[in-house]
VOGU-3710 file (C-alpha; in Angstrom, 3 decimals, decimal comma):
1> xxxxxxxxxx> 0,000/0,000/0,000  1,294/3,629/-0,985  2,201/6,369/1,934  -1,096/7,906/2,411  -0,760/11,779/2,920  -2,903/13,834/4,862  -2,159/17,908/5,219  -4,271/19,231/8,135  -4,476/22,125/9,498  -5,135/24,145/12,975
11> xxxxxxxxxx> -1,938/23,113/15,602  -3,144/20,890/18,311  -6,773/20,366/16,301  -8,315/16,922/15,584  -9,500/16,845/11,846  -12,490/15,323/13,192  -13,573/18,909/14,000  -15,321/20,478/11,306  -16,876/23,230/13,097  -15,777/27,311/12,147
21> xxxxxxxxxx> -14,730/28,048/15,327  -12,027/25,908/14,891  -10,777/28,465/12,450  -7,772/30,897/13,157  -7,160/33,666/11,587  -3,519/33,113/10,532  -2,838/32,966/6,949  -3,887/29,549/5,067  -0,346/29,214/3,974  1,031/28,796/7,577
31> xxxxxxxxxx> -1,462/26,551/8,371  -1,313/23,683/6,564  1,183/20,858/7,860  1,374/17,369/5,840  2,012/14,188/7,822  2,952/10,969/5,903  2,343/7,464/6,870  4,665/5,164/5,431  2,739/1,910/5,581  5,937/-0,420/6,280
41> xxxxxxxxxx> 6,317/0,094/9,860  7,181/-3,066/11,919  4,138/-4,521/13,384  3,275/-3,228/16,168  0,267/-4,832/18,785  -2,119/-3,656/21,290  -4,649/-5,438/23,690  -8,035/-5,375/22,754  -9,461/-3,986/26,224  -7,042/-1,313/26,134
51> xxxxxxxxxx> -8,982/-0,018/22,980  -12,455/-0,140/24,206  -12,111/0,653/27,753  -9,434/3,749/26,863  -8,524/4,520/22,902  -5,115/3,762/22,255  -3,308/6,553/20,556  -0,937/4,946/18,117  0,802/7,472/16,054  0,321/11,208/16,070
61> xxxxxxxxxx> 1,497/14,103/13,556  3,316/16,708/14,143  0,871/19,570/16,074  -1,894/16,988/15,461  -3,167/14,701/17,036  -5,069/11,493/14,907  -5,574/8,148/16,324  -3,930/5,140/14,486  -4,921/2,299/16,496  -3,487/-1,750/16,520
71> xxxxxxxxxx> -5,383/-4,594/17,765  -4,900/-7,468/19,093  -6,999/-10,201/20,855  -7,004/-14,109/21,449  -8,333/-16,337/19,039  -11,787/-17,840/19,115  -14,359/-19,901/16,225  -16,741/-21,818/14,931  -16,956/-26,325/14,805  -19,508/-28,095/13,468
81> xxxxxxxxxx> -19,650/-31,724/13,366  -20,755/-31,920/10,025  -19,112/-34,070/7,479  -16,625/-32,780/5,472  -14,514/-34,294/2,243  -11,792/-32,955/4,334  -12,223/-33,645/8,138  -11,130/-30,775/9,602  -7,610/-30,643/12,314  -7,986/-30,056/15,937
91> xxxxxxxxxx> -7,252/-26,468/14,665  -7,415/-24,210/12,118  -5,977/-20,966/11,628  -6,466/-18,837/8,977  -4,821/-15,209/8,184  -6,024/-12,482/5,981  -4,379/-10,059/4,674  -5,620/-6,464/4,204  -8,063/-4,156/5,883  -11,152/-2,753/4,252
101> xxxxxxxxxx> -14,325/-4,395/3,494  -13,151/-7,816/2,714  -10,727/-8,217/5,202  -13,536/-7,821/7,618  -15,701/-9,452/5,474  -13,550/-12,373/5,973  -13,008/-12,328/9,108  -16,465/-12,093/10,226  -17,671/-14,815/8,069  -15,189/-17,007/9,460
111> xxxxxxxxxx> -16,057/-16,222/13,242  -19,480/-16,522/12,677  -19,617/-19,862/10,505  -21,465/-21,491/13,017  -24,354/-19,750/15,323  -21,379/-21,384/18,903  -17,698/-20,918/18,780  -14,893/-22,990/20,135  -11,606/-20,919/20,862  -9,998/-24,702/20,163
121> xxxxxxxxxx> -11,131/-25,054/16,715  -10,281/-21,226/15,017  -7,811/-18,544/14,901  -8,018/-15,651/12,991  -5,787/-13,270/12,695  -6,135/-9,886/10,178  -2,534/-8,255/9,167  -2,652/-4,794/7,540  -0,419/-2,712/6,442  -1,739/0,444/7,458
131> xxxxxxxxxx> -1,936/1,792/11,264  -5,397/0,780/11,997  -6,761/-2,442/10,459  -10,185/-0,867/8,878  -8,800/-0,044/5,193  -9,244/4,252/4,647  -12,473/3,908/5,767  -11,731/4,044/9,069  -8,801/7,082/8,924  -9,410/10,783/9,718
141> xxxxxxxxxx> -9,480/11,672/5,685  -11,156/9,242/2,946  -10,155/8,934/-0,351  -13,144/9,266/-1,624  -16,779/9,275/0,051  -18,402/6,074/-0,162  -22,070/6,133/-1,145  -24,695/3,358/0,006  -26,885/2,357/-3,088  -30,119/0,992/-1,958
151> xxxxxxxxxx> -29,517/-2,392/-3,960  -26,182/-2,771/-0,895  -28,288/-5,761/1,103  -24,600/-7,584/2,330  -24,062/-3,527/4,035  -27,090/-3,186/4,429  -27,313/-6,165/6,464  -23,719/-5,861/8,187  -25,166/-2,160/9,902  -27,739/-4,610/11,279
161> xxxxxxxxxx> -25,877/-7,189/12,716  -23,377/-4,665/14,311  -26,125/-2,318/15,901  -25,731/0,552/13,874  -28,503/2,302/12,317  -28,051/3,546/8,312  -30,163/6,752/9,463  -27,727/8,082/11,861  -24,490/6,569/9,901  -25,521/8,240/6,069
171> xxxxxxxxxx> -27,538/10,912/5,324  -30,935/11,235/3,243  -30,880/9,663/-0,633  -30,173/12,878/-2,596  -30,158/13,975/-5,720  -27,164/14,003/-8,068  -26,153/16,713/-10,088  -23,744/15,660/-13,093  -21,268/18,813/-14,410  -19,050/19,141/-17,465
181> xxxxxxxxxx> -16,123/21,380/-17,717  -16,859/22,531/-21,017  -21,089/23,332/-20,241  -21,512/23,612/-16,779  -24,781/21,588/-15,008  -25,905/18,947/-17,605  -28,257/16,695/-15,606  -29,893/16,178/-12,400  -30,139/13,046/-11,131  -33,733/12,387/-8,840
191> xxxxxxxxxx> -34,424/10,130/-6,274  -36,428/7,631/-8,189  -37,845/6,135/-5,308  -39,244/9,240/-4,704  -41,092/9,147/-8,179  -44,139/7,199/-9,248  -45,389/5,202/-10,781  -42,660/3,003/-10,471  -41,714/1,857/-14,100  -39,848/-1,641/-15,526
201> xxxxxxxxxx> -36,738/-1,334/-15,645  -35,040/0,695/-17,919  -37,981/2,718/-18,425  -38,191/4,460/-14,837  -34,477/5,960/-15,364  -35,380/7,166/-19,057  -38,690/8,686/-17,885  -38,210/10,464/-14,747  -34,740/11,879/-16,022  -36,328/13,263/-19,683
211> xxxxxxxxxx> -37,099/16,812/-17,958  -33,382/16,815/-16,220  -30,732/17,071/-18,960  -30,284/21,013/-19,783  -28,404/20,095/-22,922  -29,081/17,159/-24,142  -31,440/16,675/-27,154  -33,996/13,248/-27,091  -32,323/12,146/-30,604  -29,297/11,975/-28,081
221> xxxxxxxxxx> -30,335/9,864/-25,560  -32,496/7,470/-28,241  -28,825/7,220/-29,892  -28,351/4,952/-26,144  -30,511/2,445/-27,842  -28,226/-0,014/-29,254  -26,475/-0,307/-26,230  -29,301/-1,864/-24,775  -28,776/-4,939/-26,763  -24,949/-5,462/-25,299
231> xxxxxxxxxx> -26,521/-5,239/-22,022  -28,815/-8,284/-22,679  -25,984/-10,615/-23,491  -22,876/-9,266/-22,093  -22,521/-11,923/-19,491  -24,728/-14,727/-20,943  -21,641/-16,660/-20,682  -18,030/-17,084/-20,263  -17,152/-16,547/-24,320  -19,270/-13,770/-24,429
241> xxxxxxxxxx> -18,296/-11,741/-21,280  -14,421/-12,851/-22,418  -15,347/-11,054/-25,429  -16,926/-7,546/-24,362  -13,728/-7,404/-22,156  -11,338/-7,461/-25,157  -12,854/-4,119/-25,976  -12,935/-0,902/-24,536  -16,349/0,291/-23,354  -15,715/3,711/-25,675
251> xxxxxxxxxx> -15,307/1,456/-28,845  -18,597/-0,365/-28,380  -20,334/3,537/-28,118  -18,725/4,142/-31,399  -19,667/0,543/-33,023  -23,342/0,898/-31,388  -23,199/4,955/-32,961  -24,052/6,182/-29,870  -24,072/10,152/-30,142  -20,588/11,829/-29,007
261> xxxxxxxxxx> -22,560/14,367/-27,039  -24,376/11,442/-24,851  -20,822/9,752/-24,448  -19,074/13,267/-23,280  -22,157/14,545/-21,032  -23,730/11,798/-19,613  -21,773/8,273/-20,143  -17,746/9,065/-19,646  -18,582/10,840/-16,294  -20,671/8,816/-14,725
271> xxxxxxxxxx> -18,621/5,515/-15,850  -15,423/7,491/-14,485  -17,039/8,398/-11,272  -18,001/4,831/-10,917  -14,494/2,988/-11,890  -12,093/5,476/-11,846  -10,611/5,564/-15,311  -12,342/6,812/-18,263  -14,071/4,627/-20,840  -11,463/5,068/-23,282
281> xxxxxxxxxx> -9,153/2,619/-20,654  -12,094/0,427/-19,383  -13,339/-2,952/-20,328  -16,762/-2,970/-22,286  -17,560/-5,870/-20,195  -16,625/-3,805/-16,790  -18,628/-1,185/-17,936  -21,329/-2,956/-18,640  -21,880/-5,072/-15,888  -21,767/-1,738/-13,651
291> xxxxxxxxxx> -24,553/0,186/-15,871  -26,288/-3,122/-15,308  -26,049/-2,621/-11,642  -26,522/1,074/-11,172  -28,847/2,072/-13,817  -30,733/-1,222/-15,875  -31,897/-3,697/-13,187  -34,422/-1,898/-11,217  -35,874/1,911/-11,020  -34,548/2,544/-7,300
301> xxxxxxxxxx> -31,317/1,150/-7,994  -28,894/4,815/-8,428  -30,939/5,945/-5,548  -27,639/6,887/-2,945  -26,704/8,516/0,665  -24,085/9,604/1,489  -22,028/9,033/5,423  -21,810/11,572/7,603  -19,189/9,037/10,103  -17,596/6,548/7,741
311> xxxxxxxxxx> -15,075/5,550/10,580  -18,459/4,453/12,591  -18,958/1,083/11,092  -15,292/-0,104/11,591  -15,078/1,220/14,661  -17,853/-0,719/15,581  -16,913/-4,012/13,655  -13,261/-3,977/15,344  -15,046/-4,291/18,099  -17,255/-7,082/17,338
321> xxxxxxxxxx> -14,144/-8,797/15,608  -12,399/-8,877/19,046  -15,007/-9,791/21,045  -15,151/-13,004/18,999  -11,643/-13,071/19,588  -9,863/-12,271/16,469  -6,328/-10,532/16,022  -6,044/-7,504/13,992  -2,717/-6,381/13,573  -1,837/-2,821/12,204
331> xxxxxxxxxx> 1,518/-1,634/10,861  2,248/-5,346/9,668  2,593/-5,274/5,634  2,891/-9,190/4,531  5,828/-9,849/2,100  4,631/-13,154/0,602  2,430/-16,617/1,057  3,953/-19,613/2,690  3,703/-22,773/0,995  3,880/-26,304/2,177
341> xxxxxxxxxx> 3,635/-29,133/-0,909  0,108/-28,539/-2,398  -1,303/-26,264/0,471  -0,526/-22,723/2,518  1,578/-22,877/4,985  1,139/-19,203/6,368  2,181/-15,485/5,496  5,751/-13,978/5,997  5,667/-10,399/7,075  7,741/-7,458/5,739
351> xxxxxxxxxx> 10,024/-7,888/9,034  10,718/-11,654/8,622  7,927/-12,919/11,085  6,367/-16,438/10,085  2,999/-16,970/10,856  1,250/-20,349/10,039  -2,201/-21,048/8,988  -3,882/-23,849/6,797  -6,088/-20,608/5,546  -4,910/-17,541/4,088
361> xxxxxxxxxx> -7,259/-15,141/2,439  -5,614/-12,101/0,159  -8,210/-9,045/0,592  -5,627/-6,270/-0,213  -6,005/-5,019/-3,278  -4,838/-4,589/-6,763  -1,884/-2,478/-5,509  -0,801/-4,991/-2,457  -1,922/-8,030/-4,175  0,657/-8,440/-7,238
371> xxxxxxxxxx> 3,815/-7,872/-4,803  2,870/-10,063/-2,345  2,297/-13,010/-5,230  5,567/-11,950/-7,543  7,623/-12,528/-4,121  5,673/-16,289/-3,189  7,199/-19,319/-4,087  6,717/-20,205/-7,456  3,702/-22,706/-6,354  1,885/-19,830/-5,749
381> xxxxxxxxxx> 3,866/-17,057/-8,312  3,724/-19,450/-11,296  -0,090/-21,192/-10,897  -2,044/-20,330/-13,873  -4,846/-17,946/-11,639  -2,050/-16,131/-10,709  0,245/-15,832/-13,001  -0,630/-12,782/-15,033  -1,859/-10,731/-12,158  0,878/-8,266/-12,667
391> xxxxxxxxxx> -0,341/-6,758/-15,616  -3,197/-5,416/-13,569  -2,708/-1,278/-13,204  -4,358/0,829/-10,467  -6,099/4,701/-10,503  -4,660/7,196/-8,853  -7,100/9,254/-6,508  -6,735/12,959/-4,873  -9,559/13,832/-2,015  -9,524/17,419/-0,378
401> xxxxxxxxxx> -11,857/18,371/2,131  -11,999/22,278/2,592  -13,478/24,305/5,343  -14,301/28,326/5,025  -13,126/30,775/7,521  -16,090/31,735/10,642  -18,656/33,585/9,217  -18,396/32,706/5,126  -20,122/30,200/3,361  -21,425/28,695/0,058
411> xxxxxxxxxx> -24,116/26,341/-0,274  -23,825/23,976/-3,406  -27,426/23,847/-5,036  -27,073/20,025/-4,674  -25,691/17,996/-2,218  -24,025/15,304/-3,998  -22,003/16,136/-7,720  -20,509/14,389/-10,545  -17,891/16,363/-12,658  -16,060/15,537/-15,882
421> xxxxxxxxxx> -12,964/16,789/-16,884  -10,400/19,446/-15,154  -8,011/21,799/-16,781  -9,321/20,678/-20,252  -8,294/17,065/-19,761  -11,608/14,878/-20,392  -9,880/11,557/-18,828  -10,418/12,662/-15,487  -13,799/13,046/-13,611  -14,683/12,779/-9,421
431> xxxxxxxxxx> -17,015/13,647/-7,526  -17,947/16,701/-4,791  -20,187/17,282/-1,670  -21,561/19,622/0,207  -20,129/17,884/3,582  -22,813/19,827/5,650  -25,680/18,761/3,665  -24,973/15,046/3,970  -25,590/15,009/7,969  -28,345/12,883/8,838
441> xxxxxxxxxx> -31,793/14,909/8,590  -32,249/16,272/11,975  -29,013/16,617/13,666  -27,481/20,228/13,333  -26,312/20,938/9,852  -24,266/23,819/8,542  -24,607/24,179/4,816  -21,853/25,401/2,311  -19,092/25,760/5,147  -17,431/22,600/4,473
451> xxxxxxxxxx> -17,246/20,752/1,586  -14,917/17,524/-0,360  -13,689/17,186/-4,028  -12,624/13,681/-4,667  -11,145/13,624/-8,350  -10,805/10,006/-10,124  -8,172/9,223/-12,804  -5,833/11,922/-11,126  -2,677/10,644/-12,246  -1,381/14,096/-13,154
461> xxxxxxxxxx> -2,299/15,530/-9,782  -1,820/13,012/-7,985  2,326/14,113/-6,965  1,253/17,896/-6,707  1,928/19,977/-4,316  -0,731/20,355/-1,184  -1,509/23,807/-3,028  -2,187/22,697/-6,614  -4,099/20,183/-5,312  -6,773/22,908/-2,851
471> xxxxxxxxxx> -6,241/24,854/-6,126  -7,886/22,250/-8,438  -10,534/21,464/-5,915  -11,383/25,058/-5,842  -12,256/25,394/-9,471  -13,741/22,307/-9,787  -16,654/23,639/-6,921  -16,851/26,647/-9,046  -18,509/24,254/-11,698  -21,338/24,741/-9,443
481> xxxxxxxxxx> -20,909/28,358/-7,380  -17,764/30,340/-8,121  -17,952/32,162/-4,622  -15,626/28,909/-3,986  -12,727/30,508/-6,210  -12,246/33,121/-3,696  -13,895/32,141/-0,575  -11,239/31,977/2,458  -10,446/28,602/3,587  -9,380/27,996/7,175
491> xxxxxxxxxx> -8,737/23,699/7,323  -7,694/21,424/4,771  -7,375/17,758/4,770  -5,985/16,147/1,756  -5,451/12,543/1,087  -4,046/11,032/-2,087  -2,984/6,949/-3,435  -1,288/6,198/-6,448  -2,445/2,897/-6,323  -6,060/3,578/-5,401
501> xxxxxxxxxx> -8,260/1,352/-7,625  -8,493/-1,861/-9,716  -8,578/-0,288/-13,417  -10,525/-2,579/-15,554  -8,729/-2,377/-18,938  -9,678/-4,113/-21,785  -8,001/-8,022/-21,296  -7,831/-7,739/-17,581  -10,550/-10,219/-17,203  -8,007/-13,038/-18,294
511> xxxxxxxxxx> -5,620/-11,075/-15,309  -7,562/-11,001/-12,447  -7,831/-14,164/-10,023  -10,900/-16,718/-8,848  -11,712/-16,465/-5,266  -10,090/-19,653/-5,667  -7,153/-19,348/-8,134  -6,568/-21,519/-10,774  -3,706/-23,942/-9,681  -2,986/-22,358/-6,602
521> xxxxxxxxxx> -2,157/-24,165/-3,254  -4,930/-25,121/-1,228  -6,205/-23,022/1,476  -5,968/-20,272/-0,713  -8,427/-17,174/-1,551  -8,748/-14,311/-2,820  -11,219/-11,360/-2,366  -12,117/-7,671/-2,754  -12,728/-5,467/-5,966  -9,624/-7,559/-7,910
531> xxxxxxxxxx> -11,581/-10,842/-7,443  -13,174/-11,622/-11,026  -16,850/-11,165/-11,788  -17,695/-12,937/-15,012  -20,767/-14,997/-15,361  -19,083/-18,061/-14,247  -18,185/-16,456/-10,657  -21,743/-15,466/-9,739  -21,176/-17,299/-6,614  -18,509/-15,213/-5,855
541> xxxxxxxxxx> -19,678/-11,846/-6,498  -23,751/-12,509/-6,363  -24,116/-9,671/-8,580  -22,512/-7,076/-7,313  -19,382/-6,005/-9,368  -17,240/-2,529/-10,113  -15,448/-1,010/-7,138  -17,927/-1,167/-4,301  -18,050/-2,007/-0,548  -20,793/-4,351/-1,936
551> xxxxxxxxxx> -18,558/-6,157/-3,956  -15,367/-6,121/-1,395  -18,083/-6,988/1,327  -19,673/-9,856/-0,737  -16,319/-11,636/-1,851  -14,596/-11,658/1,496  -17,873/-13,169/2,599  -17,856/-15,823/-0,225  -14,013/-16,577/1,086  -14,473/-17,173/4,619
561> xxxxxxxxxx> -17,803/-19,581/3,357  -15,618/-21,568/0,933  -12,973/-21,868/3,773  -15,104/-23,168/6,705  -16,393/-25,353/3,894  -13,233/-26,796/3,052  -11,120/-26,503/6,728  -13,999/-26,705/9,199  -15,998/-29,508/7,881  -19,149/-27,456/7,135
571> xxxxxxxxxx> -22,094/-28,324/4,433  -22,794/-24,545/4,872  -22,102/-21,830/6,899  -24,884/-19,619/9,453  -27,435/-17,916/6,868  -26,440/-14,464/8,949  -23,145/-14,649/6,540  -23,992/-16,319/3,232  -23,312/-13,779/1,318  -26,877/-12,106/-0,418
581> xxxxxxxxxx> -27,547/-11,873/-4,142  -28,872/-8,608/-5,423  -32,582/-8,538/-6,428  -32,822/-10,902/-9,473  -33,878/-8,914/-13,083  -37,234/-8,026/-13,801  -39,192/-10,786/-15,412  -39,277/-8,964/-18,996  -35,271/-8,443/-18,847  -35,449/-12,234/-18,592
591> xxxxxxxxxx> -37,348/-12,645/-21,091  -35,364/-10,215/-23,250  -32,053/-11,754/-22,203  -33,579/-15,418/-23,280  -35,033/-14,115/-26,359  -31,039/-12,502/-27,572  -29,657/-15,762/-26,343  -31,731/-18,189/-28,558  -31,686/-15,675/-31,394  -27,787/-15,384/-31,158
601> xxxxxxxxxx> -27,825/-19,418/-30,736  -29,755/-19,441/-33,968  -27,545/-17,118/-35,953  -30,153/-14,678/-36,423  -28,092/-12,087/-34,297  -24,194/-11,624/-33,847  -22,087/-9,725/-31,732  -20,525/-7,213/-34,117  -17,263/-6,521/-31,796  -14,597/-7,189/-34,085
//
């Protein structure tokens, strides 16, 4: 994992205060101090009731203090007596490496295979290589906000089991306002829950948006047509999906004659915004398995909120994790897999430490994930799923979160923004918020005073200084009020990753693993946004695909069940972590997707992608 930088302001201030009166006076210049966490540090441990009962503070920046926290705790798990074509040992233990969404994932699935737990049977322990175990999600600055989508049942469903309530953790569904550089506003973006009747699927999206596009004629968005065919047989099967990803989703628009303006206004922003990397570098197949999930299924289905605490939920889940016994170890990067004939033999850290387990689970990453393999033994480093994982490539991502000075401020007219394009160059898009406007309906909110930019594709910007950076952000708000040019800023938090996202280029498909890898040693998995989502891995991914906690969540989920499966002599794990499938298509998109298939299987229709 890259050094993840975060410039702060205000001496002595935690960034977790966003209130004005935090705000000196002092020039903005002055203020701003940068603080760098190298994520190679030796590992370093804690004792769980040290972290409950008093907050450990781990590491803290100069005039700053930010809480990095390590955890540690004693192993506990699940048995079952169930049988097993591999009875399980006296006991198991099973690392994962990484610390985001399918880390956890991972983790808790494994804890909770069974409704009892036996501290003899399972021992789990979670190495990351950042401070605090809880991936960015759970640092003082995000790179990027994270958005829950209604159709996010697996998050929706981990809020329950932890006690947390999505009311008080993300803010009302809001609308979405989608800028261009070149034009200005181009679209809003409704809640479609909010509008009836509800329509199949796509018809909702095409009706209740008609009256939002300021510039964008109906020949325009009928030129979308075509595309709707892809859609319908994209991932009818392995040889198809292979196919779609062997082009780039901008090439299909152009084969399909999709208008230029839809592509530039509507299309490349919200695809960018979605993956990272403009369509020009993505997979058709990528592409279109996302618009499947965010815009075809059903109506509701871009309906998002936004968090007003993203640490909450890992705060709460590191909790949960230890309770149930299981280590999490910060400030512990993993060098490579241990291997032992046919099967795992454990992890070796950065610093030299062995630690065995018959399970290891890889949830780190397309930036972690590649090192950690090119340095295994060649069991591992040379096994056809794993091979050719080092030609996968990673976005870069900036995030700045700016606060005005006492007394100034500058509502956006929306909450929640796409842009595309910055500085004339069209290959990078992100997103911005009105930070104020996202806190949960009813608790006090202070519009306009603090706001984030989070810009996608930002390889150029990414190595800027802390300035160019605040400087970018502040003419990308001025898309949408240009009192944000000059308004005086008082805090600034910045984060940035060169190494931020999987980038789904055309051919990646054939580069990206199985949840079980091809040839690899048993006992191991992979999971997270790398983990491939073809039609053949449905089991894997139940639908949910792209860069999502959904899909991170879901994966590391579908690990831990395959592992008690295969270690702990389980038919099936607890129902509270089978990992859920999103809502299955509307009965005339079946029909429609059946009617392509035997048309295509008849010759009557072909592909056209050559």
């Amino acid at each position: 994992m890259s050094a993840l930088s975060l410039s702060l302001s205000l001496p002595g201030r935690s960034p977790a205060s966003s209130s004005a009166s935090s705000c000196s006076s002092v020039s903005l210049q002055k203020r701003i101090r940068t603080c760098t966490f190298i994520h190679n540090v030796p590992g370093r441990r804690y004792h769980p009731s040290s972290i409950y009962r008093k907050l450990l503070v781990g590491h803290s920046c100069r005039h700053h203090s930010s809480r990095w926290v390590g955890l540690v705790g004693l192993a506990s798990s699940s048995s079952s007596s169930s049988p097993s074509a591999h009875p399980p040992p006296s006991r198991v233990s099973a690392v994962i490496v990484g610390g985001g969404w399918a880390a956890f994932a991972a983790a808790w699935g494994l804890v909770h295979a069974t409704p009892d737990s036996d501290s003899k049977t399972l021992e789990v322990t979670v190495l990351d290589a950042a401070p605090t175990p809880g991936g960015v999600a759970a640092g003082s600055a995000e790179l990027g906000i994270k958005g829950y989508w209604r159709h996010y049942k697996n998050v929706k469903r981990i809020f329950e089991q932890l006690d947390l309530s999505l009311d008080e953790s993300y803010g009302p569904y809001a609308e979405t306002a989608f800028y261009s550089e070149a034009r200005g506003l181009e679209v809003v973006s409704p809640v479609f829950a909010s509008r009836t009747p509800q329509l199949p699927a796509p018809f909702g999206t095409l009706a209740y948006t008609a009256d939002r596009f300021t510039d964008l004629p109906p020949v325009d968005r009928l030129s979308a047509f075509p595309l709707f065919f892809d859609l319908m047989c994209f991932d009818a099967d392995e040889e198809t999906y292979a196919a779609y990803d062997k082009i780039s989703f901008a090439q299909l628009v152009a084969k399909r004659n999709a208008s230029q303006q839809l592509y530039d206004v509507f299309l490349k922003p919200v695809l960018i915004a979605l993956m990272f990397a403009p369509p020009e570098e993505l997979s058709a197949a990528a592409c279109l398995a996302v618009l499947t999930n965010y815009v075809l299924s059903h109506q509701n289905d871009f309906d998002v909120r936004w968090p007003s605490a993203p640490q909450q939920v890992f705060e709460r889940w590191t909790e949960r994790l230890v309770d149930r016994g299981v280590e999490l170890r910060g400030s512990t990067p993993v060098s490579h897999v241990l291997v032992d004939g046919n099967k795992v033999a454990g992890v070796q850290t950065t610093n030299g430490e062995n630690i065995e387990a018959q399970i290891v689970i890889l949830a780190c990453g397309a930036s972690a994930l590649p090192r950690i393999i090119d340095k295994s033994p060649a069991a591992v480093r040379e096994c056809a799923g794993l091979r050719d994982i080092g030609n996968l490539t990673c976005s870069a991502v900036t995030a700045a979160r700016l606060t005005a000075e006492p007394g100034y401020t500058a509502p956006l007219r929306y909450a929640s923004n796409v842009f595309g394009g910055l500085d004339g160059d069209k290959s990078v898009a992100g997103t911005f918020y009105d930070v104020g406007a996202l806190m949960p309906e009813g608790e006090k909110r202070v519009f306009g005073q603090q706001v984030e930019v989070d810009t996608y594709n930002a390889q150029n910007l990414v190595n800027a200084e802390d300035d160019a950076i605040v400087s970018a952000a502040r003419r990308t708000l001025a898309l949408a009020d240009e009192r944000w040019l000059t308004l005086p800023i008082c805090d600034v938090r910045l984060a940035r990753a060169k190494n931020a996202a999987t980038r789904f280029v055309p051919g990646s498909h054939s580069h990206t693993p199985a949840m079980i890898p091809d040839g690899a040693p048993r006992g191991l998995f992979c999971a997270g946004d790398v983990v491939r989502q073809s039609p053949a891995d449905f089991n894997v991914h139940r639908g949910a695909r792209g860069l999502s906690q959904e899909k991170a969540l879901v994966t590391g989920l579908a690990a831990a069940e395959q592992a008690a499966k295969d270690f702990l002599g389980l038919r099936e794990v607890s129902a509270s972590v089978q990992p859920l499938a999103v809502d299955a298509d509307e009965e005339h998109i079946s029909i429609a997707k059946e009617s392509v298939r035997r048309a295509r299987e008849q010759g009557f229709v072909r592909l056209d992608l050559g």
